[in-house]
N, C-alpha and C positions, 0 to 999 in steps of 0.2 A: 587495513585500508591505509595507507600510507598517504602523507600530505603530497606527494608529486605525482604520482599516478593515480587517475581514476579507476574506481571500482569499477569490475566485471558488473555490469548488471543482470537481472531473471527477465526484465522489461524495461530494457532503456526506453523505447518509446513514451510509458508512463511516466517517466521520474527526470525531471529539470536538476541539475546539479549549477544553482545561483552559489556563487563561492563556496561556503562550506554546508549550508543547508537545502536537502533536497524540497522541490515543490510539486509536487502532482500535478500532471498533464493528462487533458483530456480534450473538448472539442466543445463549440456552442455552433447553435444555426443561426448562421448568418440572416435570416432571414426573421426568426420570431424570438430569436434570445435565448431559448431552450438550452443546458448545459449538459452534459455526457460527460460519463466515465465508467469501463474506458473511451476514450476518444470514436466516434460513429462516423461512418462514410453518410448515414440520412439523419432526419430529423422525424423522430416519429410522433411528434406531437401536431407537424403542419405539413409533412413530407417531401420539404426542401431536399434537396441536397449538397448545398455548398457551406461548405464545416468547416469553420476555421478554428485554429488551437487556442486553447483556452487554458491560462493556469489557475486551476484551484486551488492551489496557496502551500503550506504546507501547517497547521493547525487547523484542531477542530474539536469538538465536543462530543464526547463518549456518547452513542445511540442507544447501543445494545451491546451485549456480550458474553461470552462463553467461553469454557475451556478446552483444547482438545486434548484428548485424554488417551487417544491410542493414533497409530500410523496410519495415515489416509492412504487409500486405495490406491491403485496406478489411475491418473499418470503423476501422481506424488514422487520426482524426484530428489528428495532433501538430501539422497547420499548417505544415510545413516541407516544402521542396520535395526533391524524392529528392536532388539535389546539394547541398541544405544539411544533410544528415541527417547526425546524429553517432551512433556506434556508443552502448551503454548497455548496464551491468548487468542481468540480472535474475536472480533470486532466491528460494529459498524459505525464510523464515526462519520458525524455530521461536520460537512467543510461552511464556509461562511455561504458561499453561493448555494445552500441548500441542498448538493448532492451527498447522499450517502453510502461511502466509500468499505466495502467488505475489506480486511485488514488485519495481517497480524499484527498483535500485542505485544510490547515486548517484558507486561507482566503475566502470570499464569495463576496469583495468588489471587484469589475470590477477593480477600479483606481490601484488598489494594486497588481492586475497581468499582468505580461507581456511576452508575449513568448517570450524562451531563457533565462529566469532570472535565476541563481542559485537557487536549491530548497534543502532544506533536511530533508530526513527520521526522523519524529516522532511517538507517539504513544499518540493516543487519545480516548478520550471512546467511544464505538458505542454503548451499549444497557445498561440500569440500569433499573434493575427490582426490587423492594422492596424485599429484602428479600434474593435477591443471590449478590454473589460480582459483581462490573462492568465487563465488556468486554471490551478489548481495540483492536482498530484495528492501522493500518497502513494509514500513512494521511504524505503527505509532505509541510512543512510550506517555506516560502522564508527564503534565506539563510540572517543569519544576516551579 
């Protein structure tokens, strides 16, 4: 990820890139406050429909979490071959507006996480294919 050019993203829609630090994008309802993610065409708590974009910030507070421990199924494109495949965090982290955001981790080691820990919003590579640029997703690291 080079300082002049923006990363390839897996979901630009989701991810604001504010100078160097990304913020998660989603949607509230304009009408009763309710907050989404990812961003919703209705509001299903009062069944508006006019959803304006909403950033969630980019920290949050470890929820829950787990390690994934083998290759997820299709449509899992990470690009790496099941023998290259490295274990990975994932996560539910709590943003200040109370949504909680599923999330890769960008530790995998049990000792090093703990619900409730400050987390925040980076950008890591999810697929590299010979020949096209990387993709980078959304992945939250513990806060330093």
């Amino acid at each position: 990820m080079g300082d002049c050019a923006l990363p390839v993203l897996a979901c630009p829609e989701q991810i604001a890139l504010e100078g160097k630090a990304p913020v998660l994008m989603g949607s509230q309802c304009a009408s009763c406050g309710e907050v989404y993610f990812p961003a919703s065409t209705g509001c299903t708590r009062c069944c508006a429909t006019e959803m304006v974009p909403y950033a969630l910030g980019g920290s949050g507070s470890l929820w829950s979490w787990t390690i994934q421990g083998f290759q997820p199924k299709a449509p899992y494109n990470g690009g790496e071959s099941e023998a290259e495949f490295q274990p990975y965090g994932v996560g539910y982290v709590e943003m200040a507006c109370g949504v909680k955001v599923e999330a890769r981790l960008t530790v995998a080691d049990p000792a090093l996480l703990k619900i409730g820990m400050p987390m925040t919003l980076t950008l890591i590579p999810y697929r590299n294919v010979p020949g096209h640029p990387p993709v980078f997703t959304y992945a939250f690291a513990p806060a330093a």
